[in-house]
C-alpha positions in Angstrom: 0.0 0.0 0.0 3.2 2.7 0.9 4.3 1.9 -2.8 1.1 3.0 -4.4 0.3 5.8 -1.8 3.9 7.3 -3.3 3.4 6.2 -7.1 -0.1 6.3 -7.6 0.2 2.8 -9.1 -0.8 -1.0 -8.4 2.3 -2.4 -6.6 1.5 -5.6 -8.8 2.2 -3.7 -11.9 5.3 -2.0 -10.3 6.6 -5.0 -8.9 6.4 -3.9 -5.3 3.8 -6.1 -4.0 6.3 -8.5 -2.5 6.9 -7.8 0.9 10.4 -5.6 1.8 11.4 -7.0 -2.1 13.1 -3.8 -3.3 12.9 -3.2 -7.4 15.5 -0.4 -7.3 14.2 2.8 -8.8 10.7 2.6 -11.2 11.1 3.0 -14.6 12.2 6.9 -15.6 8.7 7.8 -16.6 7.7 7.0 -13.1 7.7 10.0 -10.3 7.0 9.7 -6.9 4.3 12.3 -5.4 6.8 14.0 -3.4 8.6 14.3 -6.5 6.3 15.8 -8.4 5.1 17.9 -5.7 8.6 19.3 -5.5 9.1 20.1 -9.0 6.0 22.4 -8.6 7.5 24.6 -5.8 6.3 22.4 -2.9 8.9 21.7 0.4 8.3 17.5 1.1 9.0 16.4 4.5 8.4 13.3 5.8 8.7 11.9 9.5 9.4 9.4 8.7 8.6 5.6 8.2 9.1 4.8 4.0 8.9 1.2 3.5 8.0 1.7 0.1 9.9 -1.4 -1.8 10.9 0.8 -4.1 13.9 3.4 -4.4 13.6 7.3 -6.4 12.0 9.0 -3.6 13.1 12.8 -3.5 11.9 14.5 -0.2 13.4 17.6 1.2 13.8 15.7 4.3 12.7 12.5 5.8 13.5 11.8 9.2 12.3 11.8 12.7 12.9 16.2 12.7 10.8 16.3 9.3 8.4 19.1 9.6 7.0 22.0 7.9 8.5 24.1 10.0 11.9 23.2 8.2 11.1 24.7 5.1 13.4 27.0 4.2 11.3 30.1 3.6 7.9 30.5 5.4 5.7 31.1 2.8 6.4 28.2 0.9 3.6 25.9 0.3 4.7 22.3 1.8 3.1 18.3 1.7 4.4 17.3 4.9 3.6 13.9 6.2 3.4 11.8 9.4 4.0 8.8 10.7 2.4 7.4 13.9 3.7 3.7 15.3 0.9 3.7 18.2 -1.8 0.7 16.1 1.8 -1.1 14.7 1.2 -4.8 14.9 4.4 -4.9 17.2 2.0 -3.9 20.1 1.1 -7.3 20.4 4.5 -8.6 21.5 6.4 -5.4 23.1 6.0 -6.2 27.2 3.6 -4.1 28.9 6.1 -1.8 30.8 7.2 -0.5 27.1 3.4 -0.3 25.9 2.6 1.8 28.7 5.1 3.6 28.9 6.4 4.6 25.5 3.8 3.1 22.8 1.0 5.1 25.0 3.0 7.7 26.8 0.3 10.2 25.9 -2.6 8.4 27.9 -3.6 9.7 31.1 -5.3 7.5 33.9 -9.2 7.9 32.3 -8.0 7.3 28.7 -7.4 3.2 29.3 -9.9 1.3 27.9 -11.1 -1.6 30.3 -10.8 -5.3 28.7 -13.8 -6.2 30.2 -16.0 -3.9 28.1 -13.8 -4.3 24.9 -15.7 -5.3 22.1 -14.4 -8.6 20.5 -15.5 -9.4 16.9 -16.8 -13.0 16.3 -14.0 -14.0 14.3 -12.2 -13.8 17.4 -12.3 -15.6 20.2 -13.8 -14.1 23.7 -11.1 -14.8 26.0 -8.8 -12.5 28.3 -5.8 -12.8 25.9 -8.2 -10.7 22.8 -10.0 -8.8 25.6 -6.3 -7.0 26.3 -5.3 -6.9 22.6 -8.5 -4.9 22.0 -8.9 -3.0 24.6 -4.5 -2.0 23.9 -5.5 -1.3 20.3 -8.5 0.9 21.1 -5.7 3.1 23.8 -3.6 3.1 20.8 -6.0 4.9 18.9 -5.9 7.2 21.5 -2.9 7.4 21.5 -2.6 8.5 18.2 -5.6 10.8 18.5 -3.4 13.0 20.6 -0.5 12.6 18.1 -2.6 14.1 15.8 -3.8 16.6 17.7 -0.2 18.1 18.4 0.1 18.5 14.5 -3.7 20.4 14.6 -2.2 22.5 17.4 1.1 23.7 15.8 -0.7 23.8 12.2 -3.0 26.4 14.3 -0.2 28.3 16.4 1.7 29.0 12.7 -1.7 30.3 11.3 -1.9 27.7 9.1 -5.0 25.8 10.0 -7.5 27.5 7.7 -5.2 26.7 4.7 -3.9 23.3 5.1 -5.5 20.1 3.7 -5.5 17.0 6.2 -5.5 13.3 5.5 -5.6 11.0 7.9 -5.3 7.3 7.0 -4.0 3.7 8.0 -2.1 1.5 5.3 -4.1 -1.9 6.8 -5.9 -3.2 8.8 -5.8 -4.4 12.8 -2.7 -5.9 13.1 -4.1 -9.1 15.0 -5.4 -12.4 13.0 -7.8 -12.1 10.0 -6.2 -8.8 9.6 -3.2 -7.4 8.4 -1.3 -9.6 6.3 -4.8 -10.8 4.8 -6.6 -9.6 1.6 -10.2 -10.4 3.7 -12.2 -7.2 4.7 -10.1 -6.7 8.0 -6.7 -5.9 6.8 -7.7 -4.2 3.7 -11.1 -1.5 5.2 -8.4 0.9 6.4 -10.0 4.3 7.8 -9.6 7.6 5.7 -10.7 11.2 6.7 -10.0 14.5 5.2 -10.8 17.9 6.3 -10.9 20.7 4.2 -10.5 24.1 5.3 -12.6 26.9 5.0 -10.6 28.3 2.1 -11.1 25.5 0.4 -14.4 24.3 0.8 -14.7 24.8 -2.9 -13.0 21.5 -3.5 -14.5 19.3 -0.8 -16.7 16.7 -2.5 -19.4 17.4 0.4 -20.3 19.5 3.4 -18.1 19.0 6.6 -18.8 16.1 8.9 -20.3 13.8 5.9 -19.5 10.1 5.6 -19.3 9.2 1.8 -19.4 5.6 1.1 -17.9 5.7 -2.4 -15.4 3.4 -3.0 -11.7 5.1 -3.2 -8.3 3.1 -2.7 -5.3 4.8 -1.0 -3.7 4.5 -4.4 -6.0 7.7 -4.8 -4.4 9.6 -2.7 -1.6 10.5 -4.8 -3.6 12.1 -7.9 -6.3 13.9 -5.3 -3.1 15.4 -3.7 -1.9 17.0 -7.3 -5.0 17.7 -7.9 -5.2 19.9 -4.5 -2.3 21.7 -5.8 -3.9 22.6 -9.4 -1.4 19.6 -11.0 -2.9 16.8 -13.2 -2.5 13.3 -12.7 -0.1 11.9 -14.7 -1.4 9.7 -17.8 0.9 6.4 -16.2 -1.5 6.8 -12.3 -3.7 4.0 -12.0 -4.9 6.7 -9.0 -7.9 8.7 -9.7 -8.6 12.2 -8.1 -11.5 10.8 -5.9 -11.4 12.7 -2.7 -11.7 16.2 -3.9 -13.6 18.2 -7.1 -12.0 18.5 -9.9 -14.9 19.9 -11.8 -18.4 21.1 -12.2 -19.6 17.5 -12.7 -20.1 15.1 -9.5 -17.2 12.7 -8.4 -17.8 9.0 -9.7 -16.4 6.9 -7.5 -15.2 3.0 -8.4 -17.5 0.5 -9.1 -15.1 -1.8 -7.6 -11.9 -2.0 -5.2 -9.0 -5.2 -5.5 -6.9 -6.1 -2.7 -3.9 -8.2 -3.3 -2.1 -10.3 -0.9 1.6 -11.6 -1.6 5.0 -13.0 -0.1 5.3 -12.1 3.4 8.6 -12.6 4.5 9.4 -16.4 3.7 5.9 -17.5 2.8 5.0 -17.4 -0.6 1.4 -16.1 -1.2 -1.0 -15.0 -3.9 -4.2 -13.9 -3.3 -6.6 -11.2 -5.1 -10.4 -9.7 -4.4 -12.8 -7.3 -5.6 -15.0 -5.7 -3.6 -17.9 -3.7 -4.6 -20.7 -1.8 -2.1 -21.9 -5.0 -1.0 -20.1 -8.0 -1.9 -16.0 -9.5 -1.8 -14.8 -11.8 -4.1 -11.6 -13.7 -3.4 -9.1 -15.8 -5.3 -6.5 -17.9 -3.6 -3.8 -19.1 -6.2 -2.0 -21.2 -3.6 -4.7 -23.1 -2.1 -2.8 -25.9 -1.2 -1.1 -23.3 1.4 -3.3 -22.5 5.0 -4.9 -19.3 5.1 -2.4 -18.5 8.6 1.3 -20.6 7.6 4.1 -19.8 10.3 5.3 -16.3 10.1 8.2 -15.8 12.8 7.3 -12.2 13.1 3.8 -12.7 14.3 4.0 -16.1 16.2 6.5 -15.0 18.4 3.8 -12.7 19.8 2.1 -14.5 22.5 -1.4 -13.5 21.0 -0.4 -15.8 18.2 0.9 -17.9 20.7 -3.0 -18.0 22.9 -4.4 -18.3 19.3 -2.4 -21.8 18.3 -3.1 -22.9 22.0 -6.9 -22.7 21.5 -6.4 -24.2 18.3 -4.6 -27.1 19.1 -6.9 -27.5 22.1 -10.2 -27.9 19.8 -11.6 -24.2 21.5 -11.6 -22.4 18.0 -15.3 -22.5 16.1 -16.4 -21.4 12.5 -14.8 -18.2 11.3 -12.6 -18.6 14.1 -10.9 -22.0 13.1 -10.8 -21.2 9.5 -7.1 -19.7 9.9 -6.4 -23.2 11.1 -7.7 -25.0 7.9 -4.9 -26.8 6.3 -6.0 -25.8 2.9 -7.9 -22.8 1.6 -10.7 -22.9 -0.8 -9.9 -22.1 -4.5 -12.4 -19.0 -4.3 -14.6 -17.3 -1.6 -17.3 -15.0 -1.7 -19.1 -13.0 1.1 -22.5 -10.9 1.0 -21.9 -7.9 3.6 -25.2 -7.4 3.3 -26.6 -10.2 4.6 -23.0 -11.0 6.7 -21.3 -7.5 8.0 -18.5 -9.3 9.3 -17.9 -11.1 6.2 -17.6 -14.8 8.0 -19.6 -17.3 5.6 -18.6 -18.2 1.9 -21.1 -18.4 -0.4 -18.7 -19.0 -3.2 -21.2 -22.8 -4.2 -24.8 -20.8 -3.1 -26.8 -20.9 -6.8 -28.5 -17.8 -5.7 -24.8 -15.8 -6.3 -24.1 -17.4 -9.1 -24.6 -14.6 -11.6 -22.5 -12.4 -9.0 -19.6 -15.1 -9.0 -19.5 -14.8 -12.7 -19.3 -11.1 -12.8 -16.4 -10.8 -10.0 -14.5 -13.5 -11.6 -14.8 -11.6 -15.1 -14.0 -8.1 -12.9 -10.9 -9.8 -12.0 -9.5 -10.9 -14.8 -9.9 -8.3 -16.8 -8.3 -5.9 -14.3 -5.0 -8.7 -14.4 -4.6 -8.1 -17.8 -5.1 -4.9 -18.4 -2.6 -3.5 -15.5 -0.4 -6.3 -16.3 -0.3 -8.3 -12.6 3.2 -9.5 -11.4 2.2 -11.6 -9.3 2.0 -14.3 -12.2 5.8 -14.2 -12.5 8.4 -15.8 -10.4 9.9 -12.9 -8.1 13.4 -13.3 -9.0 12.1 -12.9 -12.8 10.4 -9.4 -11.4 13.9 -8.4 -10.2 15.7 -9.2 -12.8 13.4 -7.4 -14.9 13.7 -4.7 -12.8 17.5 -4.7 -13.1 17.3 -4.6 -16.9 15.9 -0.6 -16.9 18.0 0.9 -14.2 
């Protein structure tokens, strides 16, 4: 997702959707968005995660000092981007001296969340161990609210509140099971909000405080940030500027999302979906792989560690064992109408048939035309990569 945040582009056309599988620098036509955004006057800071898999990033300055404030002259317009660790996936395992006091060194006494009242989704089990991992991620949130708020409060002490543009966003999803490192709803529904100030109402696609459910990937992020500026998006973007006007006409948003799932450190993985307003399609290339193989990462978290227990002691039901299965099913399907939490496949239901068809014919004509990787051998993508540098 940080590669096509920066590039605007499908990682699985750039050859970035391997995990930390760095292709050197994109091809020459290919400019990053603080590039761009640089070239047109514009002082890039970023503080100061990358992670992109990818190399030809230009900012100003990226580091843990990155700021605005940096800029050289004060009246140059900036892009300045921040990174908050709080939700990482590391909470999980860090001990609870070093959540407390660093991960949530923001939190006063009130601000904990009690793991008796924390809501646990039914693809998890209700025990202590995911009571705690809730309840933490829900103080990490708050954690990073007041993160946030810090940058709202200088953005107001340098009188630059009522003309700076905000995004807010997560590159996936809870980093517990089901969720990141899947292509299912939970690690690929990331939360997005952007506030427009009152000088430029005039491009906010509706009033403030409205939720629009149109669909929009991060990958849009890119070209609604040029767009911002009064640049065009680039002919090469698979992006589209979605989250802002660009026009007299209404915004139309995507018919349909895909999500893409790859290697992940030593596991080799393929999966893709498409989701539209109400169902998710999903195809597993590996099926003969479990949806949950041993990453050394995650399982040497002891929530990983509770999760294999129950497993292994017959305590996981339904949705909740599925993680376990030995082998995955070729396709899957899920109604979120009818199932919110997207738990039951109705890939063999005749009643979907029609829809199976369509999201099967959605997806393979969105592999050819943007050219997926993921159908070549990675060490074939880097070589290929190595060929244009």
């Amino acid at each position: 997702s940080r590669s096509s945040i920066m590039t605007g582009l499908y990682p699985t056309s750039l050859g970035t959707h391997h995990h930390r599988s760095n292709v050197g620098r994109p091809p020459a036509f290919v400019k990053m968005l603080p590039n761009l955004l640089g070239e047109a006057g514009y002082y890039t800071s970023n503080n100061a995660k990358k992670d992109y898999n990818i190399g030809g990033d230009r900012w100003h300055e990226s580091s843990g000092k990155a700021h605005w404030r940096r800029r050289p002259e004060p009246g140059q317009p900036f892009f300045a981007v921040f990174n908050f660790g709080a939700c990482h996936s590391s909470i999980t395992k860090i001990p609870e001296d070093v959540i407390v006091g660093q991960r949530l060194s923001k939190l006063r006494a009130g601000d904990f969340h009690d793991p008796a009242g924390a809501p646990v989704p039914p693809y998890h089990p209700d025990v202590p161990a995911f009571r705690k991992a809730w309840s933490r991620y829900y103080d990490a949130v708050t954690q990073v609210d007041y993160q946030a708020g810090e940058i709202v409060a200088q953005l107001k002490a340098d009188g630059l509140w009522e003309d700076t543009i905000v995004f807010v966003w997560a590159d996936h999803g809870v980093g517990m099971p089901r969720g990141k490192h899947n292509a299912w709803e939970q690690g690929t529904h990331v939360p997005l909000i952007v506030r427009f100030p009152g000088n430029y109402q005039h491009l906010a696609p509706a009033k403030p405080g409205s939720v629009i459910d149109g669909l929009v990937t991060l990958m849009d992020l890119g070209p609604s940030t040029l767009a911002m500026a009064g640049l065009a998006t680039p002919g090469w973007m698979h992006g589209r500027p979605l989250l802002c006007k660009t026009g007299e006409g209404g915004i139309r948003y995507r018919d349909y999302l895909i999500g893409m799932r790859d290697r992940l450190d030593s596991r080799h993985e393929m999966v893709r979906s498409v989701r539209d307003q109400r169902f998710r399609y999903q195809r597993n290339y590996y099926p003969h792989l479990p949806f949950k193989p041993h990453e050394d990462y995650e399982f040497n978290a002891p929530l990983l560690r509770e999760w294999v227990a129950l497993a292994r002691a017959g305590k996981l039901t339904g949705p909740q064992a599925m993680l376990n299965l030995r082998f995955k099913p070729i396709e899957e399907l899920y109604d979120s109408g009818n199932d919110p939490h997207m738990m039951r496949n109705v890939i063999d239901d005749p009643q979907y048939a029609e829809v199976v068809k369509r999201m099967r014919g959605q997806l393979r004509t969105w592999m050819l035309e943007t050219r997926d990787l993921g159908m070549l051998e990675e060490t074939g993508i880097l070589q290929l990569a190595g060929s244009h540098r």
